[in-house]
N, C-alpha and C positions, 0 to 999 in steps of 0.2 A: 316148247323150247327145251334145247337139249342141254341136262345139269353138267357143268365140267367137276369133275370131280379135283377134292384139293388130294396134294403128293405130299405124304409124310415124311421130312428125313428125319430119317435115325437119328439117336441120340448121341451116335458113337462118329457119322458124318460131322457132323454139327460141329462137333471140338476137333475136328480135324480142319475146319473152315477157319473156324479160328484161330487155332492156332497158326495156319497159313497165313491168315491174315495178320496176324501180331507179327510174324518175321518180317512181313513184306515190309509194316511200317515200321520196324526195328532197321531193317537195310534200306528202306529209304531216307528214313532219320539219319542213320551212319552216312551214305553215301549224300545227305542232303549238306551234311555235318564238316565230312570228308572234302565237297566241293566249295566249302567254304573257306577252309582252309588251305587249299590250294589258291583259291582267285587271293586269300590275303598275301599270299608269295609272288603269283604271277604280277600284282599291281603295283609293285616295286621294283620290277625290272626282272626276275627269277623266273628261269624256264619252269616249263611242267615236269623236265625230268629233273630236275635238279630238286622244287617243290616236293616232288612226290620221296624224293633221298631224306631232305631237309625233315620231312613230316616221320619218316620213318624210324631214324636214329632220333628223334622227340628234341631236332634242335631247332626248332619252330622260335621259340623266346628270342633264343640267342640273334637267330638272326634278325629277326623285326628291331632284335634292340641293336644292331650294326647299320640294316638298311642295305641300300642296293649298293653291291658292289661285286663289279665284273670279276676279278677273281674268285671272290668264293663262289660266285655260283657257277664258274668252271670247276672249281672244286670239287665242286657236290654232284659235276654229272662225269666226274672223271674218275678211271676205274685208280687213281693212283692216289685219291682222297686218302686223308690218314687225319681223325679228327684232333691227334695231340699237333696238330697244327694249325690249326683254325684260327688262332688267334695271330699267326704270321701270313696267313693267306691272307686278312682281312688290310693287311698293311702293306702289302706288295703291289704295287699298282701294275694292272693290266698291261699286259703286252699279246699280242698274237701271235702265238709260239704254240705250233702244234703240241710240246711235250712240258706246257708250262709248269703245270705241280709236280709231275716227277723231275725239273729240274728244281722247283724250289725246295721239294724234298733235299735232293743232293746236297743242295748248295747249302741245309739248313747245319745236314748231317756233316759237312767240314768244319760248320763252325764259324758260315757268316754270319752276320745278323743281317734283319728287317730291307735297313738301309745298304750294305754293302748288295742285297740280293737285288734290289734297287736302283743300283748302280750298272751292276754285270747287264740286269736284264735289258736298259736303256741303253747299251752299246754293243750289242747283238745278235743277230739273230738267231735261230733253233742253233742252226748247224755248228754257230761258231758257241753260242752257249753251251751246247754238248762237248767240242772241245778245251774248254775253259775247266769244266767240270773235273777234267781227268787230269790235269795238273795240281800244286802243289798249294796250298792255300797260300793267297798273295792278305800280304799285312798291313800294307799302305793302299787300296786300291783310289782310295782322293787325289795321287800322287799327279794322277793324270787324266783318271776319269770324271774329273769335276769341271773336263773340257765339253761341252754338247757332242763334237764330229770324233771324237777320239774313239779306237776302234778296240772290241773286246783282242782281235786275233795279234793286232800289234804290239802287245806290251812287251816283249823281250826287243823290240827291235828301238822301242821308247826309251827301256832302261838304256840300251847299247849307244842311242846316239846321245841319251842328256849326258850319259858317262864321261865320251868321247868329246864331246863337244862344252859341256858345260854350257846348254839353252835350257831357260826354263821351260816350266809342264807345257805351257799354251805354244811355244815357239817348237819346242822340239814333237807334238803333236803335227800341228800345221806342219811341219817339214817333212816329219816318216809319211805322211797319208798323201802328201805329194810323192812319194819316194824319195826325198833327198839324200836320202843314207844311204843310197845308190849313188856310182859312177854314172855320169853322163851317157847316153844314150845306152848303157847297158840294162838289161833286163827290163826292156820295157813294154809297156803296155801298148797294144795294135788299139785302137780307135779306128772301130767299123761302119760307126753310123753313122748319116750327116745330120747334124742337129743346129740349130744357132745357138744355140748353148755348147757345144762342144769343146773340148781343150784339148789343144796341141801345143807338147813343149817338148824340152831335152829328155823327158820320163813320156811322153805317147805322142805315139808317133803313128802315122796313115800309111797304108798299105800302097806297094810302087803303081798298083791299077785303080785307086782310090779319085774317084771323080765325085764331086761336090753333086747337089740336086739343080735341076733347070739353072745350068750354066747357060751365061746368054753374053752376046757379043757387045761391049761398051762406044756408045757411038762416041765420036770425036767432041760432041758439044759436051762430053766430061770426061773425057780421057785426053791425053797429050801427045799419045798416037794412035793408031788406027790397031783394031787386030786386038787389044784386048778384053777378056773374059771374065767373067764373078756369077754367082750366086745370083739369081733373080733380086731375091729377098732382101740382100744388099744393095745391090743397086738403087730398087724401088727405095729405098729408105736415103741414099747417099741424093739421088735426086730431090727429096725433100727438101733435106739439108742445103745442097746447092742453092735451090731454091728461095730458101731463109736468107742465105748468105750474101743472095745476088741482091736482094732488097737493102742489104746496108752498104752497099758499093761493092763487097767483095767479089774476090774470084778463086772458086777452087777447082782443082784440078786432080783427077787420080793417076799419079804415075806409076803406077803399078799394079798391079790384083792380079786374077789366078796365075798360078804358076804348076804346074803340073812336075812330076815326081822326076821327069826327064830336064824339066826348065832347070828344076835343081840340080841336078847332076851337072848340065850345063856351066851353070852360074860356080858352082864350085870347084869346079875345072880352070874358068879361066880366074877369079879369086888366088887359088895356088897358085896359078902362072905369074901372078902378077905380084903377088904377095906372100907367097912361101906355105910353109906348114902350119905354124904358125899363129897364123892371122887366122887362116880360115878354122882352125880347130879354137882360137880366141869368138871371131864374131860372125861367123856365117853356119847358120843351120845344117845340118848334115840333112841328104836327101829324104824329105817324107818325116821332117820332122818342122818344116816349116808353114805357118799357119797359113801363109801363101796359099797353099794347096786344099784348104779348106773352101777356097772360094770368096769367103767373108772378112779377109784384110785387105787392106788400102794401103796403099804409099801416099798420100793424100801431099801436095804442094799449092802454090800460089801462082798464078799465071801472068804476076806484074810482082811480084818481089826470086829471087831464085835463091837463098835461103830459106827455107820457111820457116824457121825457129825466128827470124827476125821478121816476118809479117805481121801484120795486123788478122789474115786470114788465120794465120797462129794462136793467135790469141781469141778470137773469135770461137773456134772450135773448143779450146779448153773449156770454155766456159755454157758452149752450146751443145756440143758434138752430141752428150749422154742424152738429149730431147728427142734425138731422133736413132738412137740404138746402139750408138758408138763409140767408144771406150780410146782415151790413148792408152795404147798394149803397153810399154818398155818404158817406165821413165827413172830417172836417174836413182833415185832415192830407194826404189823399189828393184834393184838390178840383182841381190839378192836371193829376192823371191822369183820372178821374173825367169832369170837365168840369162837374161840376154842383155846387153846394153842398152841405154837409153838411145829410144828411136824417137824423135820426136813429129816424126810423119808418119809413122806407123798406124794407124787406126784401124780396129777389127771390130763389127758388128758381132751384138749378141741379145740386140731387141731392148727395148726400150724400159722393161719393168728393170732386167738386171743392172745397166747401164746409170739408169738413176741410179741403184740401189749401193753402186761402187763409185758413183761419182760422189753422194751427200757422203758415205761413210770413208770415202779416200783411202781405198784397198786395190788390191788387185784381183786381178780376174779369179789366179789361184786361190787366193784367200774366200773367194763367194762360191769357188769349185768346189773346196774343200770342204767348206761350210753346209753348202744347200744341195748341190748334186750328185758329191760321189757316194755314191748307194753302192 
């Protein structure tokens, strides 16, 4: 049998094995070390790059002793971090703003506080927070902004109209963010898109080639004459309601629905003719500003009373109409806001969530526009 012979290493190898080996578990210990104290950041909501910032500048304590919170650890992965602020980032509540810490920066360097940065940021976006920036440090910002919908870019037009007008913060808010502090059908806003949520008044107004979605022909067993048109989505809903209505004896009837940008032109031709200047610059829509044309308002009547403010179907609808998506548009008390006169046939679909939601709280359409949609 054949002896294997044994391999001497060196005595000068040997400590070189060793010592190999002591780094490896020296950097395995560190990075064993290091991995640990990153998963202690990531398991509280703290990205890896933010972690590995955090661990870097040795402000590992501070934050375990704040906890998770989505600003700072934007902070920490943002190249506009400045750690003499750390203790105002950790009180600025999150907002998604591409350029958030160098606006909080800014806004710290004017000379807001915590809470004023708080303010600006919940009524803003990037674009309009950058222009805020470049103005003059405002001194009362609660003035107005302690309204939810009130808007960072309007506040000179706030001051102009509470000036003007002498309405409080919340009224004269709700007014500028409708445009009130505009003339009547000047400067106003085109409404492109058809939505049941949409609003049309003397401030937006629809384009003269503006056609509603699946317009569809209204048959005679709900219309009062033949030939007219609405919004699928209305209709289906108005037939519901009919339906309900028929069960307690009633009878309704739609006299009216779409009206196209030309019907208006029409209508407010012979309106003049017959009533002057007037009248029709007092109560008739100017063309493509009437909700008509959306598709989704009713002229709604009774088909055994011919006022219908004095029917029983009148009363019926007050109290049912919002179950099935439908709002009365125009009533007296609200003519104000509104802009229009009390129509008390008027009903315009806008879906059943919104409909409760202005029926139980006893607002207008505007007031839930301004509230929950205008973005």
């Amino acid at each position: 049998m054949r002896k294997i012979k044994s391999v001497k290493i060196k005595p000068g190898f040997s400590k070189v094995l060793k010592i190999v080996g002591t780094i490896f578990c020296i950097l395995l210990g560190v990075f064993i070390f290091y991995a640990k104290q990153v998963r202690d950041l990531t398991s509280i909501g703290y990205s890896r790059k933010a972690s590995n910032r955090i661990l870097f500048s040795f402000q590992k304590d501070y934050v375990l002793s704040v906890g998770e919170n989505k600003t700072l650890n934007v902070a920490f992965e943002s190249d506009d971090f400045l750690e003499k602020n750390m203790d105002h980032y950790v009180k600025v509540h999150y907002v998604k703003h591409e350029h958030l810490i160098s606006h909080i920066n800014q806004l710290l360097k004017k000379g807001y506080s915590d809470s004023d940065i708080n303010i600006i940021l919940a009524h803003g976006n990037d674009e309009a927070v950058d222009r805020f920036i470049k103005r003059d440090k405002i001194r009362y910002l609660e003035e107005f902004y302690t309204v939810d919908y009130a808007k960072l870019d309007y506040y000179d037009r706030y001051v102009a109209y509470s000036d003007e007008t002498g309405e409080d913060e919340e009224t004269t808010v709700l007014f500028v963010n409708l445009d009130f502090d505009k003339e009547n059908y000047q400067d106003s806003t085109l409404v492109e898109k058809f939505s049941t949520d949409m609003l049309v008044n003397k401030h937006r107004n629809l384009a003269e080639d503006f056609v509603p979605n699946e317009l569809v022909k209204i048959s005679e067993d709900y219309a009062s004459e033949e030939g007219m048109e609405c919004s699928k989505v209305a209709l289906d809903a108005f037939k519901k309601m009919n339906s309900a209505a028929s069960k307690e004896g009633l009878e309704l009837v739609i006299n009216s629905a779409y009206r196209s940008y030309q019907d208006q032109v029409d209508i407010s031709n012979e309106y003049l003719k017959w009533y002057g200047q007037n009248y029709v610059d007092k109560y008739v829509a100017k063309p493509g500003y009437s909700e008509h044309q959306t598709g989704l308002a009713f002229d709604i009547g009774s088909r055994k009373v011919n006022v219908f403010a004095n029917s029983k179907e009148y009363e019926w609808m007050l109290e049912n109409a919002y179950k099935y998506g439908f709002i009365l548009r125009f009533t007296k008390k609200d003519e104000d806001i509104t802009g229009f006169r009390s129509e008390p046939w008027h009903y315009r679909y806008v879906g059943e969530d919104i409909a409760k939601y202005i029926h139980e709280e006893d607002i207008t359409f505007e007031e839930y526009w301004a509230m929950f949609l205008d973005k």
